[in-house]
C-alpha positions as CSV (number, residue, x, y, z in Angstrom):
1,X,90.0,81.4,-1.2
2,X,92.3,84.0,-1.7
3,X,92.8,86.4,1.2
4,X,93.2,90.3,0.3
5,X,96.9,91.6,-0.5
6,X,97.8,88.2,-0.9
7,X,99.6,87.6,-3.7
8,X,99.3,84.2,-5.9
9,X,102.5,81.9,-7.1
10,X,102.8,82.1,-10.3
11,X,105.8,82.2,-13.0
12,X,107.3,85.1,-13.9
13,X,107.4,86.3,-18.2
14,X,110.9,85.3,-18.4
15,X,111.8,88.3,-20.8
16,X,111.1,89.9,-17.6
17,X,114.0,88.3,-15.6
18,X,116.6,88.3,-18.6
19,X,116.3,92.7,-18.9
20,X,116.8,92.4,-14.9
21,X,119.5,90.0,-15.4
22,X,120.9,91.8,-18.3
23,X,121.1,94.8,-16.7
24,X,122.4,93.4,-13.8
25,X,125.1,92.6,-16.1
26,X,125.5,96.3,-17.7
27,X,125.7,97.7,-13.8
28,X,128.7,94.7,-13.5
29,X,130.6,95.9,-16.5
30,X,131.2,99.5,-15.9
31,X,132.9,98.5,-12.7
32,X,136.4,97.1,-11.6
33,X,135.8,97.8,-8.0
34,X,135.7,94.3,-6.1
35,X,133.2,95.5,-3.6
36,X,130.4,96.6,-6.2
37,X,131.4,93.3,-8.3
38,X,130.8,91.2,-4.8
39,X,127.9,93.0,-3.9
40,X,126.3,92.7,-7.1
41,X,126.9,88.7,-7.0
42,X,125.6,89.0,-3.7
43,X,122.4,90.7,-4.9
44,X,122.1,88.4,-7.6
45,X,122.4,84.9,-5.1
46,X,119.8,86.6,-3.1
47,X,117.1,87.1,-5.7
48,X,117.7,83.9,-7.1
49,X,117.4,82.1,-3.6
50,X,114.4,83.9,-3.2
51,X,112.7,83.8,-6.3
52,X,113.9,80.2,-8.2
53,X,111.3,77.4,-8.5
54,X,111.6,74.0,-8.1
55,X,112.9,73.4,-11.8
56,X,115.9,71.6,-12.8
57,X,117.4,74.7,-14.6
58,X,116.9,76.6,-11.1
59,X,119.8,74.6,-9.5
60,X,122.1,75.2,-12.1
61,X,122.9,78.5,-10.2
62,X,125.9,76.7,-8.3
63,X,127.7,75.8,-11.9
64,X,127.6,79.5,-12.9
65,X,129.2,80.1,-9.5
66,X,131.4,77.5,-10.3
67,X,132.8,78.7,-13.3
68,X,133.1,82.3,-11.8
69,X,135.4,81.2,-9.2
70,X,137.5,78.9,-12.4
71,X,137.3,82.4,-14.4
72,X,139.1,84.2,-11.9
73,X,141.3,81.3,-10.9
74,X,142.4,81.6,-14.6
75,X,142.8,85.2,-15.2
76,X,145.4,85.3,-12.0
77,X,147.5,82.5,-13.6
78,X,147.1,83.8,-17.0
79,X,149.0,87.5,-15.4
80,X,151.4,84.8,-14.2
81,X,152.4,83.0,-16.9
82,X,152.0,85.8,-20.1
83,X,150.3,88.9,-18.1
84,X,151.8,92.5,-18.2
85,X,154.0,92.9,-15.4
86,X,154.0,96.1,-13.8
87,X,154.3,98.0,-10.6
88,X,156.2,99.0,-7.3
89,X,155.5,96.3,-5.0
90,X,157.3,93.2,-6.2
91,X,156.0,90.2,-5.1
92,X,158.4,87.4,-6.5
93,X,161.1,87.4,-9.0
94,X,160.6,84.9,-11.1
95,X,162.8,84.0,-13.8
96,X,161.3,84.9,-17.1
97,X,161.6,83.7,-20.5
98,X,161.4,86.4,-23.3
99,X,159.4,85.1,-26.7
100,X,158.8,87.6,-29.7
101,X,155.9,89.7,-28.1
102,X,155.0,88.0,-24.9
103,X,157.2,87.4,-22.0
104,X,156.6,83.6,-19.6
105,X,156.9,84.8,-16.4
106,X,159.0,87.5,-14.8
107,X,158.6,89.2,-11.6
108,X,155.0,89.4,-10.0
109,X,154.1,92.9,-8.8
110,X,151.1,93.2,-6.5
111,X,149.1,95.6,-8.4
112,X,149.3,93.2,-11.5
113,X,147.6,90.4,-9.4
114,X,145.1,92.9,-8.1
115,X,144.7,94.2,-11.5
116,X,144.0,90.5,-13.1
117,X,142.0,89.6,-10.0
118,X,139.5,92.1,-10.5
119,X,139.1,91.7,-14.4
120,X,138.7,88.3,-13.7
121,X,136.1,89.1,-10.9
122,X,134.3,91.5,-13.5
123,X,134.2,88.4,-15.9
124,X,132.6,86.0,-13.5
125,X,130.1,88.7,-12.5
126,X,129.0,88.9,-15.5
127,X,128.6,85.0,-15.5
128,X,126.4,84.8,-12.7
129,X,124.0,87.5,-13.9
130,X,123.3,85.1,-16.9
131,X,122.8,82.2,-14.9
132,X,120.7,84.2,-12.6
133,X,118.7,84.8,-15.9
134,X,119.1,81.1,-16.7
135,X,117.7,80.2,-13.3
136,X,115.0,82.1,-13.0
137,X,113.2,81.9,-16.4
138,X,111.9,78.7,-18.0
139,X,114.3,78.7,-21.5
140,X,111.5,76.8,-22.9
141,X,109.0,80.0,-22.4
142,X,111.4,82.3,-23.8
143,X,111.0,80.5,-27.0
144,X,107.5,81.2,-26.9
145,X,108.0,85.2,-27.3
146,X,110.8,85.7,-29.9
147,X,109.4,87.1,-33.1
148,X,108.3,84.5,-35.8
149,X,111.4,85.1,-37.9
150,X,113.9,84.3,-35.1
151,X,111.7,81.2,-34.1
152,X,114.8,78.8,-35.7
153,X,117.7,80.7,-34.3
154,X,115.6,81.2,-30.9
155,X,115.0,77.4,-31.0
156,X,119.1,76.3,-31.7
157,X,119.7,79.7,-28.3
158,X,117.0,78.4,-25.9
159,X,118.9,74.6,-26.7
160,X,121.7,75.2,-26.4
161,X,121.4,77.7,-23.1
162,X,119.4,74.8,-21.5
163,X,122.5,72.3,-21.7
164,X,124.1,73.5,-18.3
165,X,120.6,72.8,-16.7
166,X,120.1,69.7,-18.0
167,X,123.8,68.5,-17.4
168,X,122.9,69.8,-13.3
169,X,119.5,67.4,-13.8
170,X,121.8,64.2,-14.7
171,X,124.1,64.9,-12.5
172,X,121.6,65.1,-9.5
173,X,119.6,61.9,-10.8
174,X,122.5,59.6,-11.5
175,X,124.2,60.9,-7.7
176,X,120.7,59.7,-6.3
177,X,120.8,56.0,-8.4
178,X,124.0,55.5,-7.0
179,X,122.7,56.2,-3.3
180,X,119.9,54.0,-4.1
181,X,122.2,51.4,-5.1
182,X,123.9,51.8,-1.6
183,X,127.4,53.4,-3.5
184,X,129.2,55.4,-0.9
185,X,132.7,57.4,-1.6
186,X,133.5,60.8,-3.1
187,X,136.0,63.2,-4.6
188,X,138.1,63.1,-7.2
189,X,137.4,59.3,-7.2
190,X,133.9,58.9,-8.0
191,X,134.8,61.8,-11.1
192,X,135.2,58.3,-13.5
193,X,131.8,56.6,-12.3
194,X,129.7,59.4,-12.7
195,X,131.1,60.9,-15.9
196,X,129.7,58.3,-18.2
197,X,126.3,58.1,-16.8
198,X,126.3,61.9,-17.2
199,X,127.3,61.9,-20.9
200,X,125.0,58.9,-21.8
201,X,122.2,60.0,-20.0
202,X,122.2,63.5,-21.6
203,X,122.1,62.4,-24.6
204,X,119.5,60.0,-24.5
205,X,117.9,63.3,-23.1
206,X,119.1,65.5,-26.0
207,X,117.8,62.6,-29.0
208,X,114.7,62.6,-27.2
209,X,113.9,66.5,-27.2
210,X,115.1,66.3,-31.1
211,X,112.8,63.2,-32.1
212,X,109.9,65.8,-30.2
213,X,110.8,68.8,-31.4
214,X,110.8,67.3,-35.2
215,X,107.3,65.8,-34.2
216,X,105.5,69.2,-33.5
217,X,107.0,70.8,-36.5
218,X,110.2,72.9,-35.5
219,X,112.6,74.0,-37.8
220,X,110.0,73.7,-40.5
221,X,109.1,76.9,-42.7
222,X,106.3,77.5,-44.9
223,X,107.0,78.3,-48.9
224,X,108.0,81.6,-49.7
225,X,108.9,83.1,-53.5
226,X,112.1,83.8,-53.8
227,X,111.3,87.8,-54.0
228,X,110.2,87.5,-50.6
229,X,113.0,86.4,-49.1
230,X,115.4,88.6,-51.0
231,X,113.4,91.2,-49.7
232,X,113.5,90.1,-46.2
233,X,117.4,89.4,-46.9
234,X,117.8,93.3,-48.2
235,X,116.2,94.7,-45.1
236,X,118.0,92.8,-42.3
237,X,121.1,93.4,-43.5
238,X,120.7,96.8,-44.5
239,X,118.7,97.7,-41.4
240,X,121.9,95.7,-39.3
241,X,124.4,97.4,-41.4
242,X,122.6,100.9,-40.4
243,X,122.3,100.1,-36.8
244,X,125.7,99.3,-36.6
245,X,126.9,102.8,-38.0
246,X,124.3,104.7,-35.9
247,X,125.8,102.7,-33.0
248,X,129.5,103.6,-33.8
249,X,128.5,107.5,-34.9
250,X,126.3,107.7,-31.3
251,X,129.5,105.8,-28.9
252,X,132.0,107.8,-30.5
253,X,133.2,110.6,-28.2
254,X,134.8,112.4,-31.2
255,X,131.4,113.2,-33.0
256,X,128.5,115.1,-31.6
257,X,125.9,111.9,-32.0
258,X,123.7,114.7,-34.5
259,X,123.8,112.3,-37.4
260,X,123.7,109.0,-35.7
261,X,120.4,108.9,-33.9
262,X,118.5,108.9,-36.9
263,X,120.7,106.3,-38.5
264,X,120.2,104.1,-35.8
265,X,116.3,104.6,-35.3
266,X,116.3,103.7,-39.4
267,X,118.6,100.6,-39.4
268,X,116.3,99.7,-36.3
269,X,113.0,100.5,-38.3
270,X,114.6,98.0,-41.2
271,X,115.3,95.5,-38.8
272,X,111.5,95.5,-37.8
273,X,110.2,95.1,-40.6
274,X,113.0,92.6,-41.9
275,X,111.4,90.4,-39.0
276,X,107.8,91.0,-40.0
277,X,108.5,90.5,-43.0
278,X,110.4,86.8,-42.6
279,X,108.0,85.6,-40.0
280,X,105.0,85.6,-42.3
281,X,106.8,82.6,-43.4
282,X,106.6,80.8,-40.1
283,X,102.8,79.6,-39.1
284,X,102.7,78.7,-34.8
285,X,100.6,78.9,-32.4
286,X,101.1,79.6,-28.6
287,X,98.7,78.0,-25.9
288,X,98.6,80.0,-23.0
289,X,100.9,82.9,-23.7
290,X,102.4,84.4,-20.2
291,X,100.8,87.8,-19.3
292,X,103.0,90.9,-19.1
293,X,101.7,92.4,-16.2
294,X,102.8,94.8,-13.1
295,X,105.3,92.5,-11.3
296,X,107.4,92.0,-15.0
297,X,107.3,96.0,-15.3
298,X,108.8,96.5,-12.1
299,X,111.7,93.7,-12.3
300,X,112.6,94.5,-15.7
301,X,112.5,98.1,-14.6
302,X,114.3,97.3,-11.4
303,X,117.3,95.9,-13.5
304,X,117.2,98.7,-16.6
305,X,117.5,101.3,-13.6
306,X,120.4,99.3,-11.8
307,X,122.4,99.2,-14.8
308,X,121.5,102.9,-16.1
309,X,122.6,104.2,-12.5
310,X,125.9,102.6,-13.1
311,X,126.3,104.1,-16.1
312,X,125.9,107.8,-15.1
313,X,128.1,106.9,-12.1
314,X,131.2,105.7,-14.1
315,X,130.2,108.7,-16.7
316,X,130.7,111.3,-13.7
317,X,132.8,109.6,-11.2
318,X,134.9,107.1,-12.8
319,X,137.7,106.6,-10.2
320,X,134.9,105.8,-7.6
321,X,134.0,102.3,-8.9
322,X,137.5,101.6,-10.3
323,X,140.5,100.0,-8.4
324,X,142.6,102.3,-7.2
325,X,146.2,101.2,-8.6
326,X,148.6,103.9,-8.6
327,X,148.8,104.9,-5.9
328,X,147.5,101.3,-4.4
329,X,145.0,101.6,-2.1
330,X,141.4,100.3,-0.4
331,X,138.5,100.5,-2.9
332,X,135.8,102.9,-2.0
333,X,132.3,102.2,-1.9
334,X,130.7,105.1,-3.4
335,X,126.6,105.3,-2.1
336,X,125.1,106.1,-5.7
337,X,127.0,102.3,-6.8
338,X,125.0,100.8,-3.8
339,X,121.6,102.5,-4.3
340,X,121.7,101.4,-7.9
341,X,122.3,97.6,-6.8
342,X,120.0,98.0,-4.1
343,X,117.4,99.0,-7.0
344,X,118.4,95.5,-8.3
345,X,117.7,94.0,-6.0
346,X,114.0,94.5,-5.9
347,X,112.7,91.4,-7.3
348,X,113.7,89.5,-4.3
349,X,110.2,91.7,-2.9
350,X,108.5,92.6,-6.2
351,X,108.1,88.9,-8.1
352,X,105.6,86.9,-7.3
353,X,106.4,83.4,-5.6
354,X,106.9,80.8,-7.7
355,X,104.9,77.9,-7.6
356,X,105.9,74.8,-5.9
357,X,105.6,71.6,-7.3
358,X,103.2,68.9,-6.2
359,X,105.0,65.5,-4.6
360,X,103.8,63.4,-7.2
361,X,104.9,66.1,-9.8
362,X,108.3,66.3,-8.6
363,X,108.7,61.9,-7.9
């Protein structure tokens, strides 16, 4: 019985979390101030510790945070070894080595390392806003609601984006064989002994899904005369070609824009019908297509508005969500940077609760 205002688990469309996720990642990289770039990571972890289910591509969250910290790590000693090397308060004097166009080393200046600090932070922001995305929606749904011409090139994506998940799965269920066994130890040790039951295990796992995917019919295109597909060829590239230029003529600050917005709305328009035009070509069925409904209005609205905030922001006040190098001093924390991630951080309440999965499910 379902009591009133209650709200049932259920899984969110999973277009729905990657427009939150990618504007998460549009609010992310208008900034260089390491307070927004913390809080948005912050915001992110929260929404995905409230909303992930109990899939194996939910825990994959700690690799993406992972490879954030390894991004940054990079990016400082990158500055160190070949970075640009300026400012007032020197840091060390290292001996450097001058090559034709880069110099190794040199003396480190503290707004350089600040400077390649935040970058790097910027970097691995926008890391974890994808594997927010990749948490929170199944990769295999997303297949389900590309167009019919993309249904290939959506099927190589949703693979290949499902390989850090998978690699997290293995790495879980060969760590529990070896507790099973009674194998104690850890560190850099264990590295050797779990590697190759990793790499074997995933791809037994990877010839499987190939062997099933070729089963069902993937990859595999009904007959089409060769008009059709030059026509389908024509349109695609001239509608890419014209949405390109739009693009170019609407970004560029030197031309009024008048010109490009029609441009682009006709390369787009080509595009569209490029894609209708290929996918009568491809013959599928979906059972069970996922609802669009009020909760995936108001995430994917929740991150459009996050990132469109951020947007005007830098537009209007761009030293408030930049580090302040010259002179060097604390960041500030303007309140327009913080509604707009507070705005993204709506899905934690908005989503519905995932479902849980049953015991014998999950054994």
């Amino acid at each position: 019985m379902r009591l009133a205002g209650s709200v049932l688990p259920r899984d969110l469309h999973p277009v729905g979390w990657w427009a939150w996720a990618i504007g998460m990642a549009v609010a992310a990289s208008r900034t260089t101030n390491p307070l927004l770039l913390l809080l948005t990571v912050s915001v992110t972890g929260m929404v995905v510790v409230a909303k992930r289910g109990s899939s194996p591509w939910a825990r994959a969250f700690r690799l993406y945070l992972a490879l954030g910290s390894a991004v940054v790590l990079m990016r400082v000693v990158l500055h160190v070894l070949v970075g640009q090397k300026a400012g007032t308060i020197r840091l060390l004097a290292l001996p450097g080595v001058h090559l034709p166009g880069i110099t190794l080393l040199g003396p480190l200046y503290l707004e350089g390392l600040l400077a390649a600090a935040a970058e790097g932070l910027r970097l691995a922001t926008l890391i974890v806003c994808i594997g927010a995305a990749n948490a929170l929606a199944n990769p295999k749904r997303l297949l389900r609601t590309l167009p019919s011409a993309l249904h290939e090139i959506g099927t190589a994506v949703v693979i290949s984006v499902s390989v850090a998940p998978q690699l997290a799965e293995s790495v879980l269920r060969v760590r529990r064989a070896r507790a099973l066994r009674g194998e104690q130890g850890g560190g850099l040790r264990t590295v050797g002994r779990i590697a190759l039951p990793v790499l074997q295990d995933t791809l037994d796992r990877s010839l499987l899904l190939a062997s099933a995917m070729d089963s069902r019919g993937y990859g595999r295109r009904a007959a089409q005369r060769p008009a059709t597909r030059r026509l389908t060829a024509f349109l695609t590239l001239t509608g890419l070609l014209g949405a390109a230029l739009g693009l170019y003529a609407v970004l560029d600050q030197t031309s009024t824009g008048i010109a490009g917005w029609p441009l682009l709305a006709a390369g787009l328009v080509l595009c569209a019908l490029g894609l209708h035009v290929g996918g009568r070509g491809v013959h599928r069925t979906v059972y069970r297509p996922d609802a669009w409904a009020g909760p995936e209005w108001a995430v994917a609205g929740s991150g459009v508005a996050a990132g469109t905030l951020m947007v005007v922001l830098a537009a209007h006040q761009p030293t408030s969500i930049s580090l302040p190098l010259e002179p060097l001093g604390w960041p500030a924390l303007p309140w327009p940077g913080v509604l707009a991630l507070a705005v993204g951080a709506a899905p934690a309440l908005l989503a519905p609760p995932p479902p849980v999965a049953r015991r014998g499910a999950a054994a």
